[in-house]
C-alpha positions as CSV (number, residue, x, y, z in Angstrom):
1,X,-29.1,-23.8,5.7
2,X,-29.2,-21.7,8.7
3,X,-31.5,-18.6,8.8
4,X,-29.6,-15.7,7.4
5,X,-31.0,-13.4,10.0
6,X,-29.8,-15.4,12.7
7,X,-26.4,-15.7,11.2
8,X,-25.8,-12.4,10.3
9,X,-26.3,-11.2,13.9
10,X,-23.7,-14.2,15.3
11,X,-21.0,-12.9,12.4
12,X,-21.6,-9.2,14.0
13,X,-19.3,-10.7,16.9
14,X,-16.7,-12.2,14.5
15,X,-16.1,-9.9,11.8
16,X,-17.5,-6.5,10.9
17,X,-16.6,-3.9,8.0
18,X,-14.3,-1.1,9.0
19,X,-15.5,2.2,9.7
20,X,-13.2,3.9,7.1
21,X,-14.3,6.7,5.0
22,X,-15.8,4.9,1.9
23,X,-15.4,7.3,-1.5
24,X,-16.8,6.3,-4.9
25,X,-14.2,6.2,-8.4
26,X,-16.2,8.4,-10.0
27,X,-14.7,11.4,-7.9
28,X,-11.6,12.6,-10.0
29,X,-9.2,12.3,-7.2
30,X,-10.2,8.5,-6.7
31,X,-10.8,7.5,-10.7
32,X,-9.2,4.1,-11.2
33,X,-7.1,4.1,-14.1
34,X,-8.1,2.5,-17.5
35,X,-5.5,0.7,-19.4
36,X,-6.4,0.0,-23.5
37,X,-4.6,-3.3,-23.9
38,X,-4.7,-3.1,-28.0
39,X,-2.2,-0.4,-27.5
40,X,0.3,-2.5,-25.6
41,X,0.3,-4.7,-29.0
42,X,0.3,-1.2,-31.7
43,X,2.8,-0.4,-34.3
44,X,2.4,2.9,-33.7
45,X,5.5,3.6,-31.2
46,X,3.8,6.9,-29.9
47,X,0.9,5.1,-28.8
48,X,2.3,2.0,-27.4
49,X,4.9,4.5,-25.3
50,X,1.9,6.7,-24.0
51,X,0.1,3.2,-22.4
52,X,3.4,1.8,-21.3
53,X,3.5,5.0,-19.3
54,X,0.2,4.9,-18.3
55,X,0.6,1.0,-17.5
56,X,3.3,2.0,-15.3
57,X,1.6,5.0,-13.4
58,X,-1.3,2.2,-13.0
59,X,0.6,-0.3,-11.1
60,X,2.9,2.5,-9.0
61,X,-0.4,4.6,-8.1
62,X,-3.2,2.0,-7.6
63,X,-1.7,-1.4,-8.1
64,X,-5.2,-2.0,-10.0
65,X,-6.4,-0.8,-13.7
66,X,-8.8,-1.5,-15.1
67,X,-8.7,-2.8,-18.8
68,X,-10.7,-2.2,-22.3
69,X,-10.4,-3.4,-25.8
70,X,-9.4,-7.3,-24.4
71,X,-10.8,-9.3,-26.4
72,X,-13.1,-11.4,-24.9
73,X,-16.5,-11.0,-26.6
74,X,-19.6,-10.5,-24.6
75,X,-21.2,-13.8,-25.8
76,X,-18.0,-15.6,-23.9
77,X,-18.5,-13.1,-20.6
78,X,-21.9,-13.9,-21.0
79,X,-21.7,-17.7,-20.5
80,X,-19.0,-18.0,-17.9
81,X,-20.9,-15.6,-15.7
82,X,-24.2,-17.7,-16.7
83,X,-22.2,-20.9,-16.0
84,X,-21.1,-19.9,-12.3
85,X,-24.6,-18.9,-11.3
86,X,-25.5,-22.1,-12.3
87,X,-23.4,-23.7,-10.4
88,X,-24.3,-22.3,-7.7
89,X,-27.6,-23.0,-8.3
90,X,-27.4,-26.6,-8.2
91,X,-28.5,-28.3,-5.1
92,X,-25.6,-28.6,-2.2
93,X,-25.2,-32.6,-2.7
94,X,-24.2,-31.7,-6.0
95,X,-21.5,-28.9,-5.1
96,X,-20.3,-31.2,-1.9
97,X,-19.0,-33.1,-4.4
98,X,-16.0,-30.8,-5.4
99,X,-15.3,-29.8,-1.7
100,X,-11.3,-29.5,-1.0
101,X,-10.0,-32.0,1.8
102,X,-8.9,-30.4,5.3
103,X,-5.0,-31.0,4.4
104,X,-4.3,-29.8,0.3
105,X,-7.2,-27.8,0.1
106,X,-5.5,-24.5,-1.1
107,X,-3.8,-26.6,-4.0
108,X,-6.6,-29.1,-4.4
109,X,-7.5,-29.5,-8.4
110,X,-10.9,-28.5,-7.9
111,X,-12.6,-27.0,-4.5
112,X,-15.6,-25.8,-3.6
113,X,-16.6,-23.8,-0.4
114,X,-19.1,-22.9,1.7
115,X,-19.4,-20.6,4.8
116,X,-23.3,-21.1,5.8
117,X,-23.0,-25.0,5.8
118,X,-20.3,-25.6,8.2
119,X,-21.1,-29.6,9.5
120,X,-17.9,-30.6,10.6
121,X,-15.2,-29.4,8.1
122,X,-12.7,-27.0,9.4
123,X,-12.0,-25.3,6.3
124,X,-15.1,-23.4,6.1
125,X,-15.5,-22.1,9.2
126,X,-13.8,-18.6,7.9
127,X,-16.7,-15.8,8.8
128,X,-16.6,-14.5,4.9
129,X,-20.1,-14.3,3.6
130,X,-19.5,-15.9,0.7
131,X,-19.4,-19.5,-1.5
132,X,-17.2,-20.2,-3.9
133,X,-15.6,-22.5,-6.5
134,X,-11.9,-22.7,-7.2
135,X,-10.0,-25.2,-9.9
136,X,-6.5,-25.5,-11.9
137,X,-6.6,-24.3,-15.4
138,X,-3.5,-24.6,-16.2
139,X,-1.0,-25.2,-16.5
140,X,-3.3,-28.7,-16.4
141,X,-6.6,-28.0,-17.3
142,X,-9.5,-28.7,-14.4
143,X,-13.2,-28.5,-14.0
144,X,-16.6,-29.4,-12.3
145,X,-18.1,-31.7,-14.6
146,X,-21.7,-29.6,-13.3
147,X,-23.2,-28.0,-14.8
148,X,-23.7,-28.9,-18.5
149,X,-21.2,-27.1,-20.9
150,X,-19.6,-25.5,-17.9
151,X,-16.2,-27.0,-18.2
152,X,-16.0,-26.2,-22.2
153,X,-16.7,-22.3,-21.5
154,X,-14.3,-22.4,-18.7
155,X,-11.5,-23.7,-20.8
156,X,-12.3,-21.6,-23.2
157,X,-12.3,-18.4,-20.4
158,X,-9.3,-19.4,-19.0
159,X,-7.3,-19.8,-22.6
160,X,-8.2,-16.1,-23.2
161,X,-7.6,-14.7,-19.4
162,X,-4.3,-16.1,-19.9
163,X,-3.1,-14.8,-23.8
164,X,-4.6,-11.1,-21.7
165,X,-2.3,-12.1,-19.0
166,X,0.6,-12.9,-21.5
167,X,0.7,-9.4,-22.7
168,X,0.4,-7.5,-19.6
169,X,3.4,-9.3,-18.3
170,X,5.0,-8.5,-20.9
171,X,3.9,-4.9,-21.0
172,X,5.3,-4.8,-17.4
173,X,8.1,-6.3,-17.8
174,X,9.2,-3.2,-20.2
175,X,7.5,-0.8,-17.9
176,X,10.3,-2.1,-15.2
177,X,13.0,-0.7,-17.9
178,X,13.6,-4.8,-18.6
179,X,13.2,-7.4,-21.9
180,X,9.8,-7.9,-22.7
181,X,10.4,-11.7,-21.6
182,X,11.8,-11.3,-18.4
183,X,9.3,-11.5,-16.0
184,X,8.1,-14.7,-18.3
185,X,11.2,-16.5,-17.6
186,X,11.6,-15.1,-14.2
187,X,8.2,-17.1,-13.0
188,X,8.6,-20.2,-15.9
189,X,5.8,-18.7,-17.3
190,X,4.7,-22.2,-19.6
191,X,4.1,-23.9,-16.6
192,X,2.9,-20.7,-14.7
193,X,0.0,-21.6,-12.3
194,X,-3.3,-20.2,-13.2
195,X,-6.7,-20.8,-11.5
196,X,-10.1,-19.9,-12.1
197,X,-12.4,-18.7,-8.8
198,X,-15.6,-17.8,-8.8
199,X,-17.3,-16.0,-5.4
200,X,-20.9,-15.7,-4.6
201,X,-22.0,-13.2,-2.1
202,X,-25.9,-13.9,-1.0
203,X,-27.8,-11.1,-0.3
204,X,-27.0,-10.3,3.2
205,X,-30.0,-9.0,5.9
206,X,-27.7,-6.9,7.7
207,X,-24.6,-6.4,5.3
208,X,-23.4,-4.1,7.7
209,X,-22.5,-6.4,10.2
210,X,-20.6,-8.8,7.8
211,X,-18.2,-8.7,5.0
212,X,-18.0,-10.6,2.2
213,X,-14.1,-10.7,2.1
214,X,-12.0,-9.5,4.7
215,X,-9.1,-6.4,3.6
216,X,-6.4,-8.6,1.9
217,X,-4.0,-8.5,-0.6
218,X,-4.0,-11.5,-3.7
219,X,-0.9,-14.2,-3.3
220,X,-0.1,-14.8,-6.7
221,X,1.1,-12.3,-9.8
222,X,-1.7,-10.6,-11.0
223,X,-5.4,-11.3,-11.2
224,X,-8.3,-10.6,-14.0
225,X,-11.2,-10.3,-12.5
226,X,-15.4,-9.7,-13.7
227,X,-18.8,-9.5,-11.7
228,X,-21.9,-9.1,-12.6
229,X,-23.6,-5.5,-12.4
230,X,-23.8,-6.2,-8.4
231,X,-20.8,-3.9,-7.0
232,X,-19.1,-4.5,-4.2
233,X,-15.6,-4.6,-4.5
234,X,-13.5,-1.8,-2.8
235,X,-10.2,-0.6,-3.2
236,X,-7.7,0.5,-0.3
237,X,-6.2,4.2,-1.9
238,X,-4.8,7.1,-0.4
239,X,-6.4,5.9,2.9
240,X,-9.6,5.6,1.7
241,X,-11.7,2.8,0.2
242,X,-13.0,3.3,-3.1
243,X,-16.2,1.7,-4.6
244,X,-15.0,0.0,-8.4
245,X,-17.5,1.2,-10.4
246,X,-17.5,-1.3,-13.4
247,X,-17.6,-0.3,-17.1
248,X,-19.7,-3.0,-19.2
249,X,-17.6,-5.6,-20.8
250,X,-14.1,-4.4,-18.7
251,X,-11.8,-6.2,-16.6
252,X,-9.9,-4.9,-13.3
253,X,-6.5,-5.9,-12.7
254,X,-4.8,-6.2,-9.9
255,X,-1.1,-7.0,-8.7
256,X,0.1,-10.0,-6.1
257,X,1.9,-10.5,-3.7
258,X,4.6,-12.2,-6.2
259,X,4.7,-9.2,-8.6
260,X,5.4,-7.2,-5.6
261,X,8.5,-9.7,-4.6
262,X,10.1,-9.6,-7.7
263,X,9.9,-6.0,-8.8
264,X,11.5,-5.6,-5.3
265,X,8.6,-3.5,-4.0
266,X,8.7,-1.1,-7.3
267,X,5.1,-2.5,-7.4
268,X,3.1,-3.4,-4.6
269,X,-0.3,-5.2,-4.3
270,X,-2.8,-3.5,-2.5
271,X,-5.4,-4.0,-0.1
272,X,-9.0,-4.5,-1.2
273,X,-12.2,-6.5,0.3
274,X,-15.4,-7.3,-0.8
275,X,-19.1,-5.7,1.0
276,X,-22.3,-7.6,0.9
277,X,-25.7,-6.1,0.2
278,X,-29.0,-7.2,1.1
279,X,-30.9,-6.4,-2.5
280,X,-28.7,-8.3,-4.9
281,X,-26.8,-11.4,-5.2
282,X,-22.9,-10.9,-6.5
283,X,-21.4,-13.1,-8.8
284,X,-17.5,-12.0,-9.5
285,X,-15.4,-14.7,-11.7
286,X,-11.0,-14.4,-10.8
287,X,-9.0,-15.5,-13.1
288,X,-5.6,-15.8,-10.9
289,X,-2.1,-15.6,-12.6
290,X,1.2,-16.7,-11.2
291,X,4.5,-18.3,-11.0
292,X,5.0,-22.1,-11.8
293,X,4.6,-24.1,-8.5
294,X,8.0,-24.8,-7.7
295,X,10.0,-21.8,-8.7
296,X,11.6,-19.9,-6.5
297,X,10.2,-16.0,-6.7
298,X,12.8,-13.8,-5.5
299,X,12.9,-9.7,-7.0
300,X,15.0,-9.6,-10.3
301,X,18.7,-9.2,-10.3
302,X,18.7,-6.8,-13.1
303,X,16.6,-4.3,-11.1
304,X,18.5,-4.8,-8.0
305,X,21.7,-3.5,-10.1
306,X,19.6,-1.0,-11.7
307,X,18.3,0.7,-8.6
308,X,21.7,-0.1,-6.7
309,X,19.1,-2.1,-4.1
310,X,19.0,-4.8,-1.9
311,X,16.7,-7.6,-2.3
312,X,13.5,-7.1,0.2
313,X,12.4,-10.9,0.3
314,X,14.3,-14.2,0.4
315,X,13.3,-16.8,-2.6
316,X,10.1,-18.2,-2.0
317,X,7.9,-21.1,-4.4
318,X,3.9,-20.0,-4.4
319,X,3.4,-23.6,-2.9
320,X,5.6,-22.5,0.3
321,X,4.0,-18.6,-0.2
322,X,0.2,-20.3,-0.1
323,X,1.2,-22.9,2.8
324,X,2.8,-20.0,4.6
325,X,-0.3,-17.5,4.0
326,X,-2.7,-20.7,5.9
327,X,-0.4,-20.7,9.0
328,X,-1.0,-19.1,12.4
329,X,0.8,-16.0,11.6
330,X,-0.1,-15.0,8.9
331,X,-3.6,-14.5,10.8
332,X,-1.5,-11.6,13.0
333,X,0.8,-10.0,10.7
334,X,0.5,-9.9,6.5
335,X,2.7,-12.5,4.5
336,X,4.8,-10.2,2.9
337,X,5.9,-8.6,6.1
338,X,6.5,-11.8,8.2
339,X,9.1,-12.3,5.0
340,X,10.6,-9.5,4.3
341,X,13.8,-9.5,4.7
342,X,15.1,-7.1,7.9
């Protein structure tokens, strides 16, 4: 591996943080908002209306929440974050074996990526200081077979990300003043595409002349993401970026590109990116939601009557979204606007 000094001083020239003012969520103005999912599921009508208001406020407001009461023990938390640093623990003959081909990369089964061993393969030469590990969970199930007892924790993970996912659709779906299922039928939700991604962000000797991700918005419906106590991820709001502080045992949720498309820009995903640091290694584990891989995504009929609105985006599969988000303009201009509709 290349000296890190040395390439932190060449990725200076490539890519470089922006200067924008940087305020942490701990300010009131700039609190991200906490959705209690065991609410979404109560009996008690009051309660269930007061967090499908607040659910709604979430995703009109920030277009991230973050969510308590889930589920997921600690233990399980516990050994998928324990299982990805393992991972990327083992020795780089060993992860070369699950790297993505040049062509089907972004849809490969199972990839693995590196930015500080480039060789010869185009696909990492992307100036992101960062490694990481992507594979299909469903809706067939995928996984390194390395480490030990990884693969069982990840199915396990990805079962529960998904039953989370399956009620916040659903609690969104309602927040959109539409039938509980319709977002679930909109996306074929049983053979919905879900991946799990985990990113590893060395320490950096000059983190301020490199970024670990890039400002970007997420492709696919929503995502469920976890880290270890290294921060790092920030939050485009009101102009400003906003450090996520994480509450122990919580998840932050964001909507895609997707969820914006079919509420017809009711909701719209934001931008957010990723800073290194040079004290701490960051571990953050996605689990990524969306349509099935061949249906069409266009915004929802019933909203576009509702609202007396015309669509803003032409039907679109996530496998022509994806290809379309690796072409040359998407590198100029963001997906969404290349096709929105004029």
């Amino acid at each position: 591996m290349e000296d890190l000094n040395l390439l932190a001083s060449k990725y200076a020239f490539v890519v470089k943080p922006s200067d924008e003012e940087v305020v942490d969520s701990h300010h009131s103005e700039y609190s991200i908002p906490t959705i209690d999912i065991s609410l979404l599921t109560s009996d008690n009508l009051d309660q269930r209306s007061k967090i499908l208001f607040d659910l709604r406020k979430a995703c009109e407001d920030w277009g991230f929440f973050m969510l308590i009461n889930h589920g997921i023990s600690d233990d399980l938390m516990k050994k998928m974050m324990e299982g990805c640093d393992n991972f990327f623990n083992m020795v780089e003959e060993d992860k070369k074996e699950f790297e993505g081909s040049l062509d089907t990369y972004v849809l490969d089964p199972i990839c693995y990526g590196t930015n500080f061993d480039k060789g010869d393969n185009q696909i990492n030469q992307l100036h992101y200081w960062r490694n990481y590990i992507r594979f299909i969970v469903h809706p067939q199930f995928h996984s390194p077979h390395k480490p030990i007892g990884f693969s069982e924790v990840a199915k396990e993970y990805s079962k529960r990300t998904r039953e989370i996912c399956g009620v916040l659709m659903r609690g969104i779906s309602e927040t959109l003043g539409l039938e509980p299922n319709c977002l679930e039928k909109a996306t074929n939700w049983d053979e919905g595409l879900q991946f799990l991604q985990s990113n590893h962000y060395p320490t950096c000797p000059n983190p301020h002349q490199v970024i670990g991700l890039p400002p970007h918005t997420d492709p696919m419906l929503m995502n469920l993401l976890v880290q270890n106590d290294v921060g790092g991820l920030q939050i485009l709001h009101k102009g400003k970026w906003v450090n996520w502080k994480a509450m122990p045992n919580s998840i932050i949720v964001d909507i895609g590109d997707q969820m914006q498309i079919l509420s017809n820009e009711m909701y719209k995903s934001v931008k957010h990116r990723v800073v290194v640091n040079k004290k701490s290694i960051r571990i953050s584990i996605v689990s990524v939601h969306g349509a099935s891989m061949d249906t069409k995504i266009e915004p929802i009929e019933e909203l576009l009557k509702a609202h007396a609105q015309k669509p803003a985006y032409p039907p679109i599969s996530i496998k022509e979204y994806l290809k379309f988000q690796q072409s040359s303009q998407a590198f100029l201009k963001p997906t969404l606007d290349l096709i929105r509709l004029k």
